[in-house]
DRENKE-973432 format. One record per residue: residue in three letters; x, y, z of N, C-alpha, C in turn. Coordinates in steps of 0.001 Angstrom, whole numbers, padded with zeros to 6 digits, always signed. Layout:
residues N
ALAXYZXYZXYZ...
***
This chain:
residues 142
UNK+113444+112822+107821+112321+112684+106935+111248+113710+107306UNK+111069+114442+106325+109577+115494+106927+108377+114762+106821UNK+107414+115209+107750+106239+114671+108013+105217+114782+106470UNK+105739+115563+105579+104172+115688+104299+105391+114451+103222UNK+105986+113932+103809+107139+112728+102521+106068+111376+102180UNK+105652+110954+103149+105117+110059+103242+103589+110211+104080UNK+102223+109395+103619+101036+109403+103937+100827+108802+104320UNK+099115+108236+105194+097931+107274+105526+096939+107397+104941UNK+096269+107097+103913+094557+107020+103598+094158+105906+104179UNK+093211+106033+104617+092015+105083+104985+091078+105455+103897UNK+090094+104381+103723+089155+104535+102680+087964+103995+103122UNK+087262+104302+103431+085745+103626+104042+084628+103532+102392UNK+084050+102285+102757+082872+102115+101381+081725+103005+101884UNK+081316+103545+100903+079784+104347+101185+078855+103985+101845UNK+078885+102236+101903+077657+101647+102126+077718+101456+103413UNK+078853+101808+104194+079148+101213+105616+079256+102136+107013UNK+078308+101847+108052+077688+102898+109289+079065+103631+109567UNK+079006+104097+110648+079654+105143+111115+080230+104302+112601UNK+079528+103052+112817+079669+102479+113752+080981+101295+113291UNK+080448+101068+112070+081204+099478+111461+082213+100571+111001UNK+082573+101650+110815+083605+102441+109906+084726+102457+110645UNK+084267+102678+112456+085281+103310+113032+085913+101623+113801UNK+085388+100568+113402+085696+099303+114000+086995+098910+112543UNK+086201+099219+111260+087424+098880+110405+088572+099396+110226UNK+088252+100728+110967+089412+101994+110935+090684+101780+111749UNK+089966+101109+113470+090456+100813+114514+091674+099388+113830UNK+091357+098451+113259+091485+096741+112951+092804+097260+112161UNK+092651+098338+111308+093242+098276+109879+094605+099272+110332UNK+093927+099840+111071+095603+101010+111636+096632+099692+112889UNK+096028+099074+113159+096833+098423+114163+097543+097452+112979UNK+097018+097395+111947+097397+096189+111001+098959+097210+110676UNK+098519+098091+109314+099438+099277+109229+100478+099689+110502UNK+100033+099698+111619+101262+100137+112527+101853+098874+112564UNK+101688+097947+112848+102514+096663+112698+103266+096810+111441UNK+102878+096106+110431+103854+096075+109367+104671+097191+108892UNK+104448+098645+109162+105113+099686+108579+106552+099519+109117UNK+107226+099045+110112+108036+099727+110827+108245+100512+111825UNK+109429+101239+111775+109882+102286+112748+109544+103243+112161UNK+109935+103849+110619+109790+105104+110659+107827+106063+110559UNK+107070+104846+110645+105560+105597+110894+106083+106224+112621UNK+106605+105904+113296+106197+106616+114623+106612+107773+114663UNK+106250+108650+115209+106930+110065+115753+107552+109191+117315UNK+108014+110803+117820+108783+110391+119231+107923+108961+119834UNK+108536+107827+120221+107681+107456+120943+107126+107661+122194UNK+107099+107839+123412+106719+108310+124233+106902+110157+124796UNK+105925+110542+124752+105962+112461+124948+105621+112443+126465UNK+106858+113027+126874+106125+113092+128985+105823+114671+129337UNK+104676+114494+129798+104238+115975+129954+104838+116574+130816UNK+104502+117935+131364+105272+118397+132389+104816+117662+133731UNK+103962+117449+133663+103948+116569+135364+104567+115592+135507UNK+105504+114890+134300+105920+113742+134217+105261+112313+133616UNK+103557+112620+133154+103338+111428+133112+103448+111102+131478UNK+103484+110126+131239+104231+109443+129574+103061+109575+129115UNK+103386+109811+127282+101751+109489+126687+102562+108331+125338UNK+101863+107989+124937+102093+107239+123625+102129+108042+122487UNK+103175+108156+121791+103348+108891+120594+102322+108398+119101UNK+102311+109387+118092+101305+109251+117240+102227+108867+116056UNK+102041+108676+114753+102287+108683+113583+102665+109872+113249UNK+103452+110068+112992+104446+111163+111941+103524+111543+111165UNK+103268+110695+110483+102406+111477+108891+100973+111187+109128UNK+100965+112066+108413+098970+112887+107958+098507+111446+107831UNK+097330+111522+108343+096263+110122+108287+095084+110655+108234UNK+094745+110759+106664+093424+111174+106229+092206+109848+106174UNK+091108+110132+106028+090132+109036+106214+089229+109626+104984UNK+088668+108601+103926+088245+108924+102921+087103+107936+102813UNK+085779+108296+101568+084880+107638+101599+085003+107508+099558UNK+084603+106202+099071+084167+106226+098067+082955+104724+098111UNK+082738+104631+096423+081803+103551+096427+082410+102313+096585UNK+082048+101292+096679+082350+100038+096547+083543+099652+095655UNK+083119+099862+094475+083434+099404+092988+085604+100786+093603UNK+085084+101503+093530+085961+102308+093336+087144+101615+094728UNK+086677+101617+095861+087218+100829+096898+088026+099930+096198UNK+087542+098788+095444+088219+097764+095133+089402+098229+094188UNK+088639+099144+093267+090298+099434+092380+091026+099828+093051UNK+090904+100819+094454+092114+101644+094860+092909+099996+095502UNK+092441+099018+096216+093203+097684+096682+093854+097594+095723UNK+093093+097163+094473+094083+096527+093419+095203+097394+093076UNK+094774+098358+092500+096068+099296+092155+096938+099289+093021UNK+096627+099696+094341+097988+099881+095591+098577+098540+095803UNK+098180+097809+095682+098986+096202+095671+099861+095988+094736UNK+099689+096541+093389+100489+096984+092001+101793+097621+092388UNK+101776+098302+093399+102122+099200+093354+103613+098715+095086UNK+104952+097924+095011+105436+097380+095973+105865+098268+096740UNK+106175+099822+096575+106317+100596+097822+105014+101392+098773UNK+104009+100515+098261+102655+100875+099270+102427+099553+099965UNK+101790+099836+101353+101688+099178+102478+100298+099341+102551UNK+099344+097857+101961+097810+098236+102003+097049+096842+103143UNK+096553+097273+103655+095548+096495+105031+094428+096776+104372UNK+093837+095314+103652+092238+095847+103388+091323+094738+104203UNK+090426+095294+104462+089287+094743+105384+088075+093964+104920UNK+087811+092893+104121+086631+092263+103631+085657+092184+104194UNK+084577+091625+103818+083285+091601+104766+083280+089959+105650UNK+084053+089486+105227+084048+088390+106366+084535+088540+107550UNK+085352+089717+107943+085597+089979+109349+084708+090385+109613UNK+083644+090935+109423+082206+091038+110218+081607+089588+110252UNK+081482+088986+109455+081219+087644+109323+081734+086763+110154UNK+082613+086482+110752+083127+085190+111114+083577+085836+112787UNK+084170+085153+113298+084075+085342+114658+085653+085239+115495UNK+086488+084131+114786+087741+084202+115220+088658+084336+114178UNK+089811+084489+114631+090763+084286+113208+090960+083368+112285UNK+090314+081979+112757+090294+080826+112992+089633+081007+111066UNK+088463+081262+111911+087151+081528+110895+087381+082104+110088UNK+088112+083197+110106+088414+084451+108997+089248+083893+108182UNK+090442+083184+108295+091556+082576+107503+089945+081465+106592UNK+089935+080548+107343+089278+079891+106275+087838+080013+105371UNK+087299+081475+105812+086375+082101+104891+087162+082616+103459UNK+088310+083543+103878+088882+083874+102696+089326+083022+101959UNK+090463+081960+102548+091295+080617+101781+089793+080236+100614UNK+088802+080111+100981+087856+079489+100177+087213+080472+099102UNK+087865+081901+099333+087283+083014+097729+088553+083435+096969UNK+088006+083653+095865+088962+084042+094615+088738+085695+095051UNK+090093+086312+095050+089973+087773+095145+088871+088810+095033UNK+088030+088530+093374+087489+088996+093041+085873+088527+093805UNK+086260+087608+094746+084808+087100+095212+084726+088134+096229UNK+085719+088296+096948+086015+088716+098019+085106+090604+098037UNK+084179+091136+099324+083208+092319+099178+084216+093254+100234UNK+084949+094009+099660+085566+094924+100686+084741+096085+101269UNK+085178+096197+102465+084303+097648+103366+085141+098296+103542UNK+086733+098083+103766+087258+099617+104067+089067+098681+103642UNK+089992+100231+103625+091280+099968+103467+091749+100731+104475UNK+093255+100667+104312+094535+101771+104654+095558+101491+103698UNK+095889+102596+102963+097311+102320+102214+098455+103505+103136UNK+099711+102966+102804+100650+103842+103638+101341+103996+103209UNK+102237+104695+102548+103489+105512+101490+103807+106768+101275UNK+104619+106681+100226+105158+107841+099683+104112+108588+099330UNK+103983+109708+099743+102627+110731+099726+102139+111029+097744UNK+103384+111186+096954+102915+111069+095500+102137+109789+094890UNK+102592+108458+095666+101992+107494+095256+100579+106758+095601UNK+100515+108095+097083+099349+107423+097996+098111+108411+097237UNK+098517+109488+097155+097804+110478+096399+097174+110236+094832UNK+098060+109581+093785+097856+109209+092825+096743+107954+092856UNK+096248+107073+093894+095260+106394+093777+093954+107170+094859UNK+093945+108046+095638+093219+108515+096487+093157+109780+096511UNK+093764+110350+095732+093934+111913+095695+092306+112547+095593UNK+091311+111713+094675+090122+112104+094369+089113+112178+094777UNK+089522+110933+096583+088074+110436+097170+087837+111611+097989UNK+086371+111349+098282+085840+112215+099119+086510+112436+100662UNK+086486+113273+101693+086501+113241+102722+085835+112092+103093UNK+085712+111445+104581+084656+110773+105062+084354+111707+106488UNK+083181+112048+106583+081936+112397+107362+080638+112033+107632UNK+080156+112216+108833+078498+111762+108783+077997+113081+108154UNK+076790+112544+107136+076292+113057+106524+075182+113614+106777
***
């Protein structure tokens, strides 16, 4: 499989620090490396020449993107539409609540649309990941 076959977007909301960005970024790739499988890894372990091991990275490009709110939510919905994308989205009740405990039964109690997202990751086929994210901005401090 070549590395440009398949993608990572992350999507950060506009409205959200640089501090809370890189905590949803951190939450949402461990989510994504879990469920993807085997084939997200490259080699797993690379040993340098002195011998000591490092932990291997993801194969494919993992871009990080910024849009508004509103736009955030369509890219969820659409990529959920969509059964060969792999999407981890992050609501605002994980800032909210404190254990998992908490988090399960903040959400159980909203209708989707109640629900205020701050950030995603979708993971796929690079035409399909592109076709909902192809447009967003980079994300940078501004």
């Amino acid at each position: 499989m070549n590395y440009e076959d398949k993608k990572i977007v992350g999507i950060i909301a506009t409205n959200v620090s640089p501090e809370v960005a890189l905590n949803i970024i951190g939450h949402l790739s461990i989510s994504i490396g879990k469920y993807s499988g085997n084939e997200i890894m490259g080699k797993p372990i690379i040993t340098d020449k002195s011998g000591i091991s490092h932990l291997g990275i993801s194969r494919f490009p993992f871009i990080i993107t910024k849009v508004k709110a509103s736009k955030l939510r369509n890219a969820i919905d659409k990529a959920k539409e969509n059964p060969n994308l792999l999407v981890a989205d992050y609501p605002n009740d994980m800032l909210e609540t404190k254990t998992d405990d908490d988090l399960v039964n903040s959400v159980n109690l909203k209708e989707n649309n109640q629900l205020e997202y701050l950030g995603a990751v979708i993971y796929g086929n690079t035409e399909d990941v592109n076709n909902i994210t192809g447009k967003f901005q980079l994300w940078r401090l501004d």
